[in-house]
Legacy VTK file of the C-alpha trace (Angstrom):
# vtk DataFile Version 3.0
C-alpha trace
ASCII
DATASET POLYDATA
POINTS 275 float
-10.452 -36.316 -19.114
-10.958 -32.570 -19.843
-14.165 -32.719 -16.751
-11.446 -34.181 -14.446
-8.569 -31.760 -14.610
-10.802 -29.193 -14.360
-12.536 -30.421 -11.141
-9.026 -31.489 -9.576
-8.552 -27.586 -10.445
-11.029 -26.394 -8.826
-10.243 -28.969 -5.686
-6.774 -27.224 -6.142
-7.827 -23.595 -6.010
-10.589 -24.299 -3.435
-7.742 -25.661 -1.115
-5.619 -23.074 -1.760
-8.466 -20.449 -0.977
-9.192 -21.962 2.405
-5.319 -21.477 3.408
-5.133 -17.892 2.414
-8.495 -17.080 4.275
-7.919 -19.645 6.893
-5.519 -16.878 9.528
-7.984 -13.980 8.849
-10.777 -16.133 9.609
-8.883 -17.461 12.825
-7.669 -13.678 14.030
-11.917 -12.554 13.129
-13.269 -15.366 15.073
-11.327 -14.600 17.847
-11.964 -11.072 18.231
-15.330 -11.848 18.939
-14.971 -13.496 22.085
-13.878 -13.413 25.307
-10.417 -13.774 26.199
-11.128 -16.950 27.979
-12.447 -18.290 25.017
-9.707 -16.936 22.597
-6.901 -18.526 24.256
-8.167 -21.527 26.825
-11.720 -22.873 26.190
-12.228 -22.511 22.519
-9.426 -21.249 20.664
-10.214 -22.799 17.459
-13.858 -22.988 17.091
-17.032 -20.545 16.438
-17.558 -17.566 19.402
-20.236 -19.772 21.819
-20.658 -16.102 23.219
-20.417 -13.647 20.019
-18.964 -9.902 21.565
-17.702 -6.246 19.621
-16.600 -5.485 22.967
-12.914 -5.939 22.101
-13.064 -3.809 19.038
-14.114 -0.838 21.598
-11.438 -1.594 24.631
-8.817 -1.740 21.771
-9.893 1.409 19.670
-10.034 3.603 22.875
-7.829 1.975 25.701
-4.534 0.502 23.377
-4.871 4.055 21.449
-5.722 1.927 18.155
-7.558 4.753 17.048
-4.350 7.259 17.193
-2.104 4.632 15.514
-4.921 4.164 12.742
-5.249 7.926 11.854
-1.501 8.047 11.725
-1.425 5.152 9.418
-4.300 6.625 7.387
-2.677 10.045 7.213
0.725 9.152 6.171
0.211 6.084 3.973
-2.033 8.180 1.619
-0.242 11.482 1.593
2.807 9.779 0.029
0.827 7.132 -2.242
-0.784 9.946 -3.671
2.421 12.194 -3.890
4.051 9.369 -5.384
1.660 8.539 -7.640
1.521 12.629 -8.855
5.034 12.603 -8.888
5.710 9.458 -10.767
2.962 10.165 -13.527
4.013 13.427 -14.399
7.924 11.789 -14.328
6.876 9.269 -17.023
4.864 11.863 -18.992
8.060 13.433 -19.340
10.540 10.119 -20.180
7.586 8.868 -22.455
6.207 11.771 -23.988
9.013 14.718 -24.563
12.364 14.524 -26.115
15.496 15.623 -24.437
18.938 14.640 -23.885
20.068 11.973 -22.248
16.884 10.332 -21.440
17.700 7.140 -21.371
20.358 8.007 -18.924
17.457 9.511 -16.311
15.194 6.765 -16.879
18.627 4.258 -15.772
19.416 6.525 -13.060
15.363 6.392 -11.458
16.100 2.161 -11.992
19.427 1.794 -10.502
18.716 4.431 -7.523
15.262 3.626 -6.656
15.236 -0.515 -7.606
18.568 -2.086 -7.198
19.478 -0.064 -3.737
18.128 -2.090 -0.961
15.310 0.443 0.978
17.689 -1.236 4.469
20.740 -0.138 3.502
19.454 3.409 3.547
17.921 3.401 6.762
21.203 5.217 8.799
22.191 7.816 6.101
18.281 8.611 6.219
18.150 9.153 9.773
21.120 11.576 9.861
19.629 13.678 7.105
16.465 13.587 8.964
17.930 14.910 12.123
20.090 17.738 10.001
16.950 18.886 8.668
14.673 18.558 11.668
12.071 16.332 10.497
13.079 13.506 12.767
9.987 12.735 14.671
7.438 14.093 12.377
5.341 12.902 10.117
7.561 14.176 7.169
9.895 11.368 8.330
7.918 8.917 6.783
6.462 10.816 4.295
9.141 11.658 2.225
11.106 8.418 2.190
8.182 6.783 1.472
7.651 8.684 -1.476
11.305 8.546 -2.798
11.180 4.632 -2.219
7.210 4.573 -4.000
8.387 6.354 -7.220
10.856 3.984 -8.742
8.294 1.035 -9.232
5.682 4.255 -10.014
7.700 5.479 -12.704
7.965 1.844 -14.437
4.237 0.931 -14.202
3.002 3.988 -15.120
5.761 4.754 -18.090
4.991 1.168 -19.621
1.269 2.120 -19.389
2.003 5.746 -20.835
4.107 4.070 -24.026
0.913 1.819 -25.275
-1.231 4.596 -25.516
-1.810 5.630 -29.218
0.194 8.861 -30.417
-2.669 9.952 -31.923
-4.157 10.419 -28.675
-1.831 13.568 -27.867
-1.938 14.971 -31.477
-5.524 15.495 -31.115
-4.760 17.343 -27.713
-2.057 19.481 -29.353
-4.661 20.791 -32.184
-7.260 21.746 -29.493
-4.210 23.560 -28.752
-2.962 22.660 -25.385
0.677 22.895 -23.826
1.897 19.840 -22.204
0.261 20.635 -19.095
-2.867 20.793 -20.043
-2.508 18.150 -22.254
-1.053 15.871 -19.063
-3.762 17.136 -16.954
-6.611 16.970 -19.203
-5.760 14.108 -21.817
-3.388 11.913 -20.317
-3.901 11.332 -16.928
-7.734 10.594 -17.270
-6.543 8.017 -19.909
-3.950 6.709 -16.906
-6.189 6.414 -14.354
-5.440 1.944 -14.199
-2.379 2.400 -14.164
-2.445 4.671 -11.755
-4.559 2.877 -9.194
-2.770 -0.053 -9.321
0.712 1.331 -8.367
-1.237 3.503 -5.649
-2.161 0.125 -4.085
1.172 -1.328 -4.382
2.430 1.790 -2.775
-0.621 2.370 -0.297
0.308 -1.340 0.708
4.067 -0.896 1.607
3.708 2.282 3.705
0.913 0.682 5.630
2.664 -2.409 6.613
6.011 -0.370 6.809
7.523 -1.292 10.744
11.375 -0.517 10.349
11.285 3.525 9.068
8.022 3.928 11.571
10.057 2.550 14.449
13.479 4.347 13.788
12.079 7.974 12.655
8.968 8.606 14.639
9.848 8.593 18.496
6.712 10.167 20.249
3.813 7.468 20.838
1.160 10.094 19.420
2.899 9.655 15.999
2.873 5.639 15.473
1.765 3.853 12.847
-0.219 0.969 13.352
2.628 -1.841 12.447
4.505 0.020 15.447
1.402 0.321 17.662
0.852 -3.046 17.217
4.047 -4.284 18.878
3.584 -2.122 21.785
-0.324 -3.262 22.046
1.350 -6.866 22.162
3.581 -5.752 24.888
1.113 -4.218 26.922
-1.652 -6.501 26.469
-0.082 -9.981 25.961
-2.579 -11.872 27.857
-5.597 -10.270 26.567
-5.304 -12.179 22.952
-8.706 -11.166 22.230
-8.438 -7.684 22.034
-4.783 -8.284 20.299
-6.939 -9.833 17.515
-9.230 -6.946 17.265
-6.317 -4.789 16.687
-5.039 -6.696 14.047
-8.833 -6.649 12.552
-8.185 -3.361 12.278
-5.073 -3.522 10.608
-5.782 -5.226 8.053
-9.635 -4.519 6.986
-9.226 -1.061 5.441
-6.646 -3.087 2.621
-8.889 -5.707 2.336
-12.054 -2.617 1.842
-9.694 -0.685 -0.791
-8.923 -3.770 -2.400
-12.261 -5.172 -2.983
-13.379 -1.867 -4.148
-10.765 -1.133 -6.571
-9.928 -5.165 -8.104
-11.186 -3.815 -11.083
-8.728 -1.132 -12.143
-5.734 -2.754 -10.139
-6.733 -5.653 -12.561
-6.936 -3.788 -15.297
-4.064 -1.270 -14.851
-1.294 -4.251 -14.542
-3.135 -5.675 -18.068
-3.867 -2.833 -20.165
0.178 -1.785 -20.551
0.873 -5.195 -22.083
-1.162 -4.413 -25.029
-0.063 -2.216 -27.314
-2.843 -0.251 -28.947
LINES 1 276
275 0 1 2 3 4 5 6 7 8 9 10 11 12 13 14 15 16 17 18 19 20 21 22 23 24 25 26 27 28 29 30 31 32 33 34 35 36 37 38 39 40 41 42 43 44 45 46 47 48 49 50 51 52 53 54 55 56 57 58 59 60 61 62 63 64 65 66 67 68 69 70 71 72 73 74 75 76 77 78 79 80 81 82 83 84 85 86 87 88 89 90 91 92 93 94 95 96 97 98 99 100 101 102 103 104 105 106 107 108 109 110 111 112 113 114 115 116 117 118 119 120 121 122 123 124 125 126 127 128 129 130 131 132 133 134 135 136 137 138 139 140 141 142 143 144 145 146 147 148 149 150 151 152 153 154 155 156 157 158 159 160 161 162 163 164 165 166 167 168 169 170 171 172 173 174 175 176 177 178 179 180 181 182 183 184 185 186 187 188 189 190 191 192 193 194 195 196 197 198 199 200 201 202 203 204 205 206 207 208 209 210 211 212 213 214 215 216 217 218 219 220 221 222 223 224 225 226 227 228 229 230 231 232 233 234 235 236 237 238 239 240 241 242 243 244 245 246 247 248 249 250 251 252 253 254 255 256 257 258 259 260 261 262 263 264 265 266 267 268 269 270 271 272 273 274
């Protein structure tokens, strides 16, 4: 009985598998053919004629290449800031004593969690345009960090609380101040944690489209989920090269995820324990 449920299991997870990979698989296939092939002759099968053509007409012609470097720059200038930020925030709720902390670690929850990112989007803009950052690439940036530190904070803080006090006593008899012993003790020690919420937050300002298309105006400045839409519009018939762009899109996640499962894994597990 035991052999059987595991095998229907495995039939389970197997199925399950082949859904999930089943649209990438579709989108790769048909990047690598022609566009005749793509839509008409062979949408659904292997390429009968195999071409990386696409990947080049897209890259150079749709301006897949600008849109990616955007992307690239933005998305990992605020995970990163967000990431700083938000560690050295929960070093501070977790690790120092001061009045009304409970009351700043509600206020980060209710501001950053229970305000929905939409509802912001107007307000945003007008503050944008007061301080002339519309249409640069600080009008990403910054939101994207305020919106990234919330869930930051409360990864990273529930990490930061199951790490052994003696850990920081043995910091403060070496003698260091609670920078150094943030910089050189802690934040080694928080480095799961850390990854994982800079993939969470990597994730959401890559595949951001609504702040990209309201606060960046100039075509030299899109990201790729905006690019995207005007590739589509320009190049609707050509579903090849569409599928190439979306190849693009999506591999460099799929690359940072498959290189860091281990820590992401390990950072979402490690602040259940408490040790």
């Amino acid at each position: 009985m035991h052999t059987v449920r595991k095998s229907v299991a495995h039939v389970v997870l197997m199925i399950y598998v082949g859904i999930v990979l089943y649209p990438f698989l579709f989108v790769l296939f048909s990047s690598l053919k022609t566009d005749n092939q793509a839509i008409a002759s062979n949408p659904w099968g292997w390429p009968s004629v195999m071409t990386f053509n696409n990947y080049k007409l897209a890259w150079v012609n749709a301006k897949m290449s600008v849109f990616f470097l955007n992307s690239v720059y933005i998305s990992l200038s605020a995970s990163l800031a967000a990431v700083l930020l938000g560690a050295a925030a929960s070093f501070a709720l977790t690790r120092m004593r001061f009045g009304r902390m409970s009351a700043v670690s509600g206020l980060f929850l209710a501001l950053g969690l229970f305000i929905p990112g939409n509802a912001l989007i107007i307000p945003i803009y007008s503050l944008l345009v007061k301080m002339k950052l519309y249409n640069t690439p600080l009008a990403l940036i910054l939101p994207y960090i305020a919106f990234g530190l919330p869930l930051t904070i409360v990864i990273v803080s529930a990490f930061m609380r199951s790490l052994p006090s003696e850990v920081e006593e043995a910091g403060v008899m070496d003698g260091l101040k609670p920078l150094g012993l943030f910089v050189r003790v802690i934040l080694p020690i928080t480095v799961p944690a850390l990854v994982t919420v800079f993939i969470v937050n990597f994730l959401g300002n890559w595949n951001e489209f609504l702040m990209a298309n309201f606060y960046l105006k100039s075509e030299k400045l899109r990201t790729l989920p905006v690019g995207m839409v005007g590739f589509r519009d320009s190049y609707n018939t050509n579903y090849a090269q569409l599928s190439a762009g979306i190849v693009y899109s999506v591999a460099p996640v799929l690359v940072l995820y498959a290189v860091l499962q281990e820590k992401i894994i390990e950072g979402v597990t490690a602040g259940s324990v408490k040790g």
